[in-house]
MARTIRO-442694 format. One record per residue (C-alpha): residue in three letters; x, y, z. Coordinates in steps of 0.1 Angstrom, whole numbers. Layout:
! residues N
+--------+-------+-------+-------+
: residu :    px :    py :    pz :
+--------+-------+-------+-------+
:    ALA :     X :     Y :     Z :
...
+--------+-------+-------+-------+
***
This chain:
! residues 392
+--------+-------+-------+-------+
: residu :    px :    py :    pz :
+--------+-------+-------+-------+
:    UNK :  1043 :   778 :  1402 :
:    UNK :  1037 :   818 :  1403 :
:    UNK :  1019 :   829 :  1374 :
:    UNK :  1036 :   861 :  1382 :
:    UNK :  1072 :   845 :  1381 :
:    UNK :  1075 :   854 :  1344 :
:    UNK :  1073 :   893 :  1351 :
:    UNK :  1095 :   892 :  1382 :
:    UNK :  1119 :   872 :  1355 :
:    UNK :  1117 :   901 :  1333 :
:    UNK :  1144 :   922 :  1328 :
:    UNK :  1153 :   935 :  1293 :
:    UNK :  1141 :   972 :  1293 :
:    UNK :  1158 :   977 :  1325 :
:    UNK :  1190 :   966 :  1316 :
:    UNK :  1184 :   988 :  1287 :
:    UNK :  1179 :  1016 :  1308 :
:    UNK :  1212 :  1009 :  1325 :
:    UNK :  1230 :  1008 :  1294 :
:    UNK :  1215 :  1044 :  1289 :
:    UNK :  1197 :  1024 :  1254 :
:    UNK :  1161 :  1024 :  1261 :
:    UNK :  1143 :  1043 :  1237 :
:    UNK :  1104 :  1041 :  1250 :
:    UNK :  1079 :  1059 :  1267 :
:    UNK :  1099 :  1090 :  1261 :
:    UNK :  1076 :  1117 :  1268 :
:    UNK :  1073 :  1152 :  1253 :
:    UNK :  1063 :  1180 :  1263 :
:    UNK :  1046 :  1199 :  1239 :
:    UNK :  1021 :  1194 :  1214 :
:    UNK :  1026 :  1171 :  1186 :
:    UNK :  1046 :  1189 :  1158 :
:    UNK :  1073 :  1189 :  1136 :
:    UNK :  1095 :  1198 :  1168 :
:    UNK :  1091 :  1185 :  1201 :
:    UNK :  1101 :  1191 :  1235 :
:    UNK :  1119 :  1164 :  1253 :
:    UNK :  1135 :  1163 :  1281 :
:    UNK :  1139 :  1200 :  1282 :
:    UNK :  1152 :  1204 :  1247 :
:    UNK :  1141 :  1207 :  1214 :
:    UNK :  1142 :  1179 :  1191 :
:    UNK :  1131 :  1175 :  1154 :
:    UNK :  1100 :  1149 :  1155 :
:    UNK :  1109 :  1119 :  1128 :
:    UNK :  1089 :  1096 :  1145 :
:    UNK :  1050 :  1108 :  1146 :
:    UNK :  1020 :  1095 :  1124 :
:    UNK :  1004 :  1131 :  1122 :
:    UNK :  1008 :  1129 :  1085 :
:    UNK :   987 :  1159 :  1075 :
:    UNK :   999 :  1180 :  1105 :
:    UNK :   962 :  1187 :  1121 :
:    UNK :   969 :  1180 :  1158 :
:    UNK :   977 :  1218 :  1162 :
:    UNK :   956 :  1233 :  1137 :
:    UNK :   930 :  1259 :  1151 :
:    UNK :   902 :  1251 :  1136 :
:    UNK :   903 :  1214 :  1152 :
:    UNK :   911 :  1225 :  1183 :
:    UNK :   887 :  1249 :  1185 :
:    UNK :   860 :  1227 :  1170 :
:    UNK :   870 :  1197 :  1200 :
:    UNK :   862 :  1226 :  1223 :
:    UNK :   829 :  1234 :  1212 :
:    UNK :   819 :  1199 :  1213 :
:    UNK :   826 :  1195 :  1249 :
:    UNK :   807 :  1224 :  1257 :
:    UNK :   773 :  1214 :  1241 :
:    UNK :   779 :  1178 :  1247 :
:    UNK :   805 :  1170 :  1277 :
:    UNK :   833 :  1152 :  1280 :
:    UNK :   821 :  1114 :  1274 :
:    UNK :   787 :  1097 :  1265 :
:    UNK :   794 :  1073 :  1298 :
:    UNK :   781 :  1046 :  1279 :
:    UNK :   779 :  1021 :  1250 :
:    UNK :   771 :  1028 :  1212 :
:    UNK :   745 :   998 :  1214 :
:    UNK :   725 :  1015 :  1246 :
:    UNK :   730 :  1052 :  1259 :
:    UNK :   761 :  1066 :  1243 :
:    UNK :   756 :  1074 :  1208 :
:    UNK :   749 :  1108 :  1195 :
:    UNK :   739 :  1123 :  1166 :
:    UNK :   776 :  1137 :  1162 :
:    UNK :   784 :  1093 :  1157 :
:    UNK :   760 :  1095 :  1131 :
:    UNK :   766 :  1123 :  1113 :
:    UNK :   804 :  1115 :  1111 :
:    UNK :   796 :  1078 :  1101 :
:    UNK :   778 :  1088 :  1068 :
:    UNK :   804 :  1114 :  1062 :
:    UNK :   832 :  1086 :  1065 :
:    UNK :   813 :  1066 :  1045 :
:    UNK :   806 :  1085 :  1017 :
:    UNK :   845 :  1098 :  1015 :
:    UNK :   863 :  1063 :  1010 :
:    UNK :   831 :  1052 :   985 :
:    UNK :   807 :  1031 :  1006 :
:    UNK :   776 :  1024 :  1019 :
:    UNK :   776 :  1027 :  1056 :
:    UNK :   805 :  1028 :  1083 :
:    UNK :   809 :  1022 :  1121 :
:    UNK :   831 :  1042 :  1144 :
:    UNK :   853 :  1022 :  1172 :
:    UNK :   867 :  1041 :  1202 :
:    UNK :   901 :  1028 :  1188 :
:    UNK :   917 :  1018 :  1154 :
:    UNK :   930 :   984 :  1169 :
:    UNK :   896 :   975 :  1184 :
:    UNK :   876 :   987 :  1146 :
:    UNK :   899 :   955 :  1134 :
:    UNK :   898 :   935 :  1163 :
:    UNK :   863 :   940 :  1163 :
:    UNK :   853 :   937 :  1128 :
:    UNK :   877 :   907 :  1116 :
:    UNK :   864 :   887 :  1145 :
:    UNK :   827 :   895 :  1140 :
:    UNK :   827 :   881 :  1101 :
:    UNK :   848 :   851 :  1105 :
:    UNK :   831 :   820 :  1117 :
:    UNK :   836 :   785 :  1120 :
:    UNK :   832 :   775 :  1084 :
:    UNK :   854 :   806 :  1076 :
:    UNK :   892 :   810 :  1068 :
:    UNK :   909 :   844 :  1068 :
:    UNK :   942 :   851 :  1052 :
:    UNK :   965 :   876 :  1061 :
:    UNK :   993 :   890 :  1048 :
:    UNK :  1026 :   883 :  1073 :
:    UNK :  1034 :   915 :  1077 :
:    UNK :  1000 :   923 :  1086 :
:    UNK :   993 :   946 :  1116 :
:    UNK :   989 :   932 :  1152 :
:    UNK :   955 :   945 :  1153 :
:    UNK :   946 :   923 :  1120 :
:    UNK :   962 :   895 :  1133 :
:    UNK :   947 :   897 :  1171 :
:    UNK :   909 :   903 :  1151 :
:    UNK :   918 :   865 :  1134 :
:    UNK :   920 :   853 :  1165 :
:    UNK :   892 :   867 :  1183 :
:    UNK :   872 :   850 :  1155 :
:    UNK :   863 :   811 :  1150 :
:    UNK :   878 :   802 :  1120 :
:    UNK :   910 :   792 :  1107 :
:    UNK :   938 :   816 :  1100 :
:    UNK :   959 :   811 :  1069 :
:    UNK :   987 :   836 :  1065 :
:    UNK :  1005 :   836 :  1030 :
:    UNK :  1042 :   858 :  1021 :
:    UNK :  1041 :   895 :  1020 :
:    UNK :  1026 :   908 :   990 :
:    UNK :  1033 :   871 :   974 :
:    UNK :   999 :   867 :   952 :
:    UNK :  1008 :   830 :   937 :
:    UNK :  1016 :   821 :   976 :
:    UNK :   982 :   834 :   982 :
:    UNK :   964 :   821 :   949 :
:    UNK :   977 :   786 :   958 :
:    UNK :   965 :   790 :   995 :
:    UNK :   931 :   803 :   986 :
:    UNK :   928 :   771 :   962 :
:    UNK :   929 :   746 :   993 :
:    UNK :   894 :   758 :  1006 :
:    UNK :   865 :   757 :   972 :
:    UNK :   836 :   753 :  1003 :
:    UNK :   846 :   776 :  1029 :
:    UNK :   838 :   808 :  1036 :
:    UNK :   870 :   833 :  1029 :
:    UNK :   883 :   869 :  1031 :
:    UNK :   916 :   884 :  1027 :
:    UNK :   929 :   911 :  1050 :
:    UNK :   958 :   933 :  1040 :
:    UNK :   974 :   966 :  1051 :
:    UNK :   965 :   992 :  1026 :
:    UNK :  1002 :  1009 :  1037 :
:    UNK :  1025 :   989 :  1054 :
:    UNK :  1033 :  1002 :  1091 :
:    UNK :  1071 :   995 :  1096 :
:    UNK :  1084 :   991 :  1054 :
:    UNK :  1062 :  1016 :  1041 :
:    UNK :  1052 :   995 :  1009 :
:    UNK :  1019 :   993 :   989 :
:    UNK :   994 :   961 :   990 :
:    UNK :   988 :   955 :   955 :
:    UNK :   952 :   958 :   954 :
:    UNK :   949 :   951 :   916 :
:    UNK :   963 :   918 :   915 :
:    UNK :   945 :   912 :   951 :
:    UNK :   914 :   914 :   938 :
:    UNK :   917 :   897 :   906 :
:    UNK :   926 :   866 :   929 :
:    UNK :   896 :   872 :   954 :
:    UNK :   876 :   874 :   925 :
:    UNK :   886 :   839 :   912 :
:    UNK :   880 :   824 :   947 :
:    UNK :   849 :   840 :   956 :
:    UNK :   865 :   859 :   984 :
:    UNK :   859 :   890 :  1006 :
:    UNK :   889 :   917 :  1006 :
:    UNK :   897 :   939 :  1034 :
:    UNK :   921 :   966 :  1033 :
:    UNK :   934 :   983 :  1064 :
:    UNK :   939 :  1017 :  1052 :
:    UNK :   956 :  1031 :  1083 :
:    UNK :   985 :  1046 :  1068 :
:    UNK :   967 :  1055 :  1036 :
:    UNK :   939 :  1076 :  1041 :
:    UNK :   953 :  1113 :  1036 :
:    UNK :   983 :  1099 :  1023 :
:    UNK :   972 :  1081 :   993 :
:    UNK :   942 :  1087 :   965 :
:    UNK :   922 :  1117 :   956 :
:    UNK :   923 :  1143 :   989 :
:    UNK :   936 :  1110 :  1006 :
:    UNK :   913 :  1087 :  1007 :
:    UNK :   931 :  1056 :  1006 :
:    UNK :   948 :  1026 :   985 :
:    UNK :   916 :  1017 :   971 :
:    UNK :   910 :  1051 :   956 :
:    UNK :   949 :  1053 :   946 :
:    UNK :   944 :  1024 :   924 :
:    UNK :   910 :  1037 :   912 :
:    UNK :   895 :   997 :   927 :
:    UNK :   872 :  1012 :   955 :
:    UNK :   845 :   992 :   943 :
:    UNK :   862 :   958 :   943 :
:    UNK :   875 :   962 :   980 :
:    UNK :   848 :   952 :  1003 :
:    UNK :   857 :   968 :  1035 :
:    UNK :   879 :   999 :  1042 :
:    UNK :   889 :  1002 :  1073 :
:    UNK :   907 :  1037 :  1088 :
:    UNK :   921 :  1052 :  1122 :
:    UNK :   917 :  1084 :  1134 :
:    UNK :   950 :  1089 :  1154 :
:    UNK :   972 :  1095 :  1118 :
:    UNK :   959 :  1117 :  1095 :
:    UNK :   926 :  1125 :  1113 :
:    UNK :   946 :  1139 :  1143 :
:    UNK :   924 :  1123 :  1172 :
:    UNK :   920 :  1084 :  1182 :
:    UNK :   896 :  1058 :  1171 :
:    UNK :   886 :  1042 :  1143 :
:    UNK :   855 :  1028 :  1117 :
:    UNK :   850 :  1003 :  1091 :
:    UNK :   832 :  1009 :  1059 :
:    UNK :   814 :   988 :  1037 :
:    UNK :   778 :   978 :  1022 :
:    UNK :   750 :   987 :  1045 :
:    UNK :   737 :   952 :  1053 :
:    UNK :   777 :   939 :  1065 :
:    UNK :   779 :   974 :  1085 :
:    UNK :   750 :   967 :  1099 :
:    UNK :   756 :   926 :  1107 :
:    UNK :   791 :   940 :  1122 :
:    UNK :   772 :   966 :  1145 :
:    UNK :   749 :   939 :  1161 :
:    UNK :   777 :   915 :  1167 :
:    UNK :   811 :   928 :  1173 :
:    UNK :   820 :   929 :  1211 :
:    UNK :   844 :   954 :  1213 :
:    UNK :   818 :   977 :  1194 :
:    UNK :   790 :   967 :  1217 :
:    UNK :   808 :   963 :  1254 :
:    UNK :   833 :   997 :  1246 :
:    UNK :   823 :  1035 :  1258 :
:    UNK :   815 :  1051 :  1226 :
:    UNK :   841 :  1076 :  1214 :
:    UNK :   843 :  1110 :  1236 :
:    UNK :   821 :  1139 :  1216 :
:    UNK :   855 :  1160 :  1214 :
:    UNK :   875 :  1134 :  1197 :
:    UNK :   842 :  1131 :  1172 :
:    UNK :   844 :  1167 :  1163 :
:    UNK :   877 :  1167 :  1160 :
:    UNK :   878 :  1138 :  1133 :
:    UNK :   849 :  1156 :  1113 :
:    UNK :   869 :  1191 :  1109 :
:    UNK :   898 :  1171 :  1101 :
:    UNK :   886 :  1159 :  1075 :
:    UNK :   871 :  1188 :  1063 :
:    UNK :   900 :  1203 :  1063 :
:    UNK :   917 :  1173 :  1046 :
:    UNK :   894 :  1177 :  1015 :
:    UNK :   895 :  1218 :  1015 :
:    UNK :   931 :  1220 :  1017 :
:    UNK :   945 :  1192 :   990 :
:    UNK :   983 :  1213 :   992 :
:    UNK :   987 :  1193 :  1025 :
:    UNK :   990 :  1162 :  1008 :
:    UNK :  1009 :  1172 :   980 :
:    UNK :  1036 :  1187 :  1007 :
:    UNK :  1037 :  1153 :  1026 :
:    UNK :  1047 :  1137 :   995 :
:    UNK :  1071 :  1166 :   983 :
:    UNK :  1088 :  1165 :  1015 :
:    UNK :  1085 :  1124 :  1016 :
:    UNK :  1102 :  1127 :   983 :
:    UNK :  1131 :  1145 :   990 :
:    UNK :  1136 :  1123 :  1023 :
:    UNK :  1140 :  1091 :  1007 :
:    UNK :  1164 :  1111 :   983 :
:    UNK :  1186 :  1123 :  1006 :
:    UNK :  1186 :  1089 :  1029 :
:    UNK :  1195 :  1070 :   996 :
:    UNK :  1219 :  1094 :   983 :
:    UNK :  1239 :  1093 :  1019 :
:    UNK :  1239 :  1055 :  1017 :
:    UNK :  1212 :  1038 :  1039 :
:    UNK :  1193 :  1012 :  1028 :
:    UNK :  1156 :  1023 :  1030 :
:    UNK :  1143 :   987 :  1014 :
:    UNK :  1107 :   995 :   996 :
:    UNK :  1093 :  1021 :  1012 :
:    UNK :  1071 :  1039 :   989 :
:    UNK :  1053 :  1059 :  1010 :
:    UNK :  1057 :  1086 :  1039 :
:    UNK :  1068 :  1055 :  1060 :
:    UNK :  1105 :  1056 :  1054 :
:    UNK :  1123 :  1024 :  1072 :
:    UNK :  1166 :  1029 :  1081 :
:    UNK :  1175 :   994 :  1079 :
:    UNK :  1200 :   991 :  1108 :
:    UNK :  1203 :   953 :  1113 :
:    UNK :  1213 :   938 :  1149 :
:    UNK :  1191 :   945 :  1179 :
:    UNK :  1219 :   962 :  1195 :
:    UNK :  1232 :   983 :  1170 :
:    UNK :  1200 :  1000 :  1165 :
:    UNK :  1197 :  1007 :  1198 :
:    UNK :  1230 :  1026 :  1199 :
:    UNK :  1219 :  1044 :  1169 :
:    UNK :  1188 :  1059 :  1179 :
:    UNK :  1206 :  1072 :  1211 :
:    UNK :  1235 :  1088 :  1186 :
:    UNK :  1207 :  1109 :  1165 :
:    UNK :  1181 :  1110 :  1196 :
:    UNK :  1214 :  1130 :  1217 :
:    UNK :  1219 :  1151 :  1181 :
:    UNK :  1184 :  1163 :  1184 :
:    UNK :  1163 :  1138 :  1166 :
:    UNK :  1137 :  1118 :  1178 :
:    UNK :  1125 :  1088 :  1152 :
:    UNK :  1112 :  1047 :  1165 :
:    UNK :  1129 :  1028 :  1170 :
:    UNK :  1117 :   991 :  1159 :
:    UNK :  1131 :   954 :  1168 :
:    UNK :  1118 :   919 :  1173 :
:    UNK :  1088 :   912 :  1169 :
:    UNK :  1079 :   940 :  1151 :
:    UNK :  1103 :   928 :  1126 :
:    UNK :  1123 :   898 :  1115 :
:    UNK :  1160 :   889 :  1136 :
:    UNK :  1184 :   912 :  1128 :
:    UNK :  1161 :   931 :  1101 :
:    UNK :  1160 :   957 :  1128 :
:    UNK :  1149 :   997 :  1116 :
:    UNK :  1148 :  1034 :  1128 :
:    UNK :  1111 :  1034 :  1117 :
:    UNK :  1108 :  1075 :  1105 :
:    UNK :  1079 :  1089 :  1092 :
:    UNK :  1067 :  1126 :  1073 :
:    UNK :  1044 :  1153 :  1079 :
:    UNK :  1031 :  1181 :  1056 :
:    UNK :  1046 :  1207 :  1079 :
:    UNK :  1079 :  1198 :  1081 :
:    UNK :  1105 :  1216 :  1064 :
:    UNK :  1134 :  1212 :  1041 :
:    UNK :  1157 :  1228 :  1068 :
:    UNK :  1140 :  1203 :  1093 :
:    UNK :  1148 :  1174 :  1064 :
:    UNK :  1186 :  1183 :  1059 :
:    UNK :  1193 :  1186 :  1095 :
:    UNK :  1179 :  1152 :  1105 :
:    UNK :  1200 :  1135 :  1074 :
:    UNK :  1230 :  1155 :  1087 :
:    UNK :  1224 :  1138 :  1121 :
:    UNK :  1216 :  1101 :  1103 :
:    UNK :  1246 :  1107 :  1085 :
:    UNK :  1271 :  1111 :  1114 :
:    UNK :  1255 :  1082 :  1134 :
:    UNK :  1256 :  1062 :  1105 :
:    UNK :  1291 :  1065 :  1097 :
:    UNK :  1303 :  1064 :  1136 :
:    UNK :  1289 :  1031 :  1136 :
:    UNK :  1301 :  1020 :  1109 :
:    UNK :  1266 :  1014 :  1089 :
:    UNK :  1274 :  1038 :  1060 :
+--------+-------+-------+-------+
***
């Protein structure tokens, strides 16, 4: 047998592409903003995780310039031997220090700072639970790792009380989503630690959606429910808020510094470029000088959900910039994001495995800079598409 024969058997996104459906890989062309150029036109951007809107600012641009003209364009080698730079350093402590901790790491990507980090602390007599509708990088970390993998019901803290009760001698640490990536809920960090705490085990919040979003000049779902403290790692992204790519984990010094002399994708990786470093540090700068960004995300988040509930979608539990359209069937949601993508609005569109069977969604999401005009254009569109197929 071919071990190939699987991919020449695979045909889905191209008869997706025949059926004029498919809606990935679209490229732009333009920078990341509020409005987008695609395919020569001008569409309004529903579908980008630039919360604060600091991809275009400036000051970042001009401060990832700078960088690569004092330091190059890559450190051409690992953290662990030639590549780190006093720019790593520097950033780590400030990171750190922001989301209430002792000492961080940086990854050259968000899904590798969990990959890496999960996997690193769980070992054979360990067991890591994870919430179901925990991220793919969570979930790939677990099993990177040598332990066993428990996963209990979305936000379900008996489910997870009960679990937890099964394993008095092991090793254990719950990992959770600070902000959920496709429904746009809250972990419950309260109750999540009050049942860590009765089990003697570890809590991990991904805060990937949550830092600028959520807390005090956004710095995350441990801060918003005034717990940073109690959670023992934080881990954060830079490619959302912090308007570059990568990613660290924060915690006590001595776990920080266990994680940096024994995660593999942390010590076999490039270390981030010196551009995307400096980028991440006037980002968030700029995210603690100028706390009216936030307060516009969530304005503008606001008046979204308003207007999506008011027409008559179903937007489930979104309580956060994250704002879900609960279409339904596979193919119905495809036909949908081509009516609003040909109106002149571009949003994700999200299906199996991503989410449950016929629990499919037009995944949007909100940035400080949009506008209210911006808003009420893309809930005109939603509208229309919504009642030609009959959803609304």
């Amino acid at each position: 047998m071919d071990i190939f024969e699987k991919c020449f058997k695979y045909d889905e996104p191209e008869k997706a592409k025949a059926a004029g459906f498919y809606p990935y890989f679209r490229p732009h062309h333009a920078k990341t903003d509020t409005v987008v150029l695609m395919e020569g036109r001008e569409v309004i951007m529903l579908g980008s995780n630039s919360y604060l809107g600091l991809t275009s600012h400036p000051e970042v641009k001009e401060a990832a310039k700078n960088a690569i003209e004092i330091h190059g364009t890559g450190c051409a080698g690992s953290r662990f031997l030639n590549g780190t730079l006093d720019l790593h350093e520097e950033l780590e402590k400030k990171l750190a220090k922001f989301v209430g901790k002792e000492d961080a790491i940086i990854y050259s990507t968000g899904f590798f700072a969990n990959q890496g980090a999960i996997s690193a602390l769980i070992s054979r007599n360990d067991v890591v639970f994870i919430d179901k509708l925990d991220h793919a990088s969570i979930v790939d970390g677990t099993r990177l790792g040598f332990g066993e993998i428990v996963r209990f019901r979305h936000n379900d803290i008996e489910h997870l009380d009960k679990l937890l009760a099964k394993y008095p001698d092991k090793g254990k640490m719950v990992v959770v989503d600070g902000v959920y990536s496709m429904d746009g809920d809250i972990a419950p960090l309260p109750d999540l630690i009050k049942v860590c705490k009765k089990y003697g085990a570890r809590l991990y919040v991904d805060d990937a959606h949550s830092l600028g979003v959520l807390g005090k000049n956004g710095r995350g779902t441990a801060d918003h429910f005034n717990c940073t403290d109690d959670v023992d790692i934080i881990m954060g992204t830079f490619s959302k808020s912090l308007a570059a790519q990568g990613g660290f984990v924060a915690g006590d010094h001595k776990v920080i510094d266990y994680i940096r002399h024994h995660s593999r994708p942390f010590i076999f990786s490039a270390s981030l470029a010196p551009a995307l470093i400096a980028t991440v540090d006037k980002a968030l700068e700029i995210m603690i000088r100028e706390p009216e960004r936030i307060e516009n995300l969530w304005k503008i988040t606001k008046y979204a959900a308003e207007g999506f509930k008011r027409i008559g979608f179903d937007i489930g539990n979104a309580q956060t910039p994250i704002i879900p359209i609960i279409i339904g069937q596979t193919e119905t949601t495809f036909k949908f994001w081509k009516l609003i993508y040909d109106m002149g609005v571009f949003a994700n569109c999200v299906i199996p495995p991503a989410v449950p069977e016929n629990k499919c969604i037009i995944r949007t999401s909100y940035i400080a800079t949009h506008t209210i005009e911006q808003i009420d254009k893309a809930l005109e569109v939603f509208e229309k598409a919504g009642k030609q197929l009959g959803i609304i």
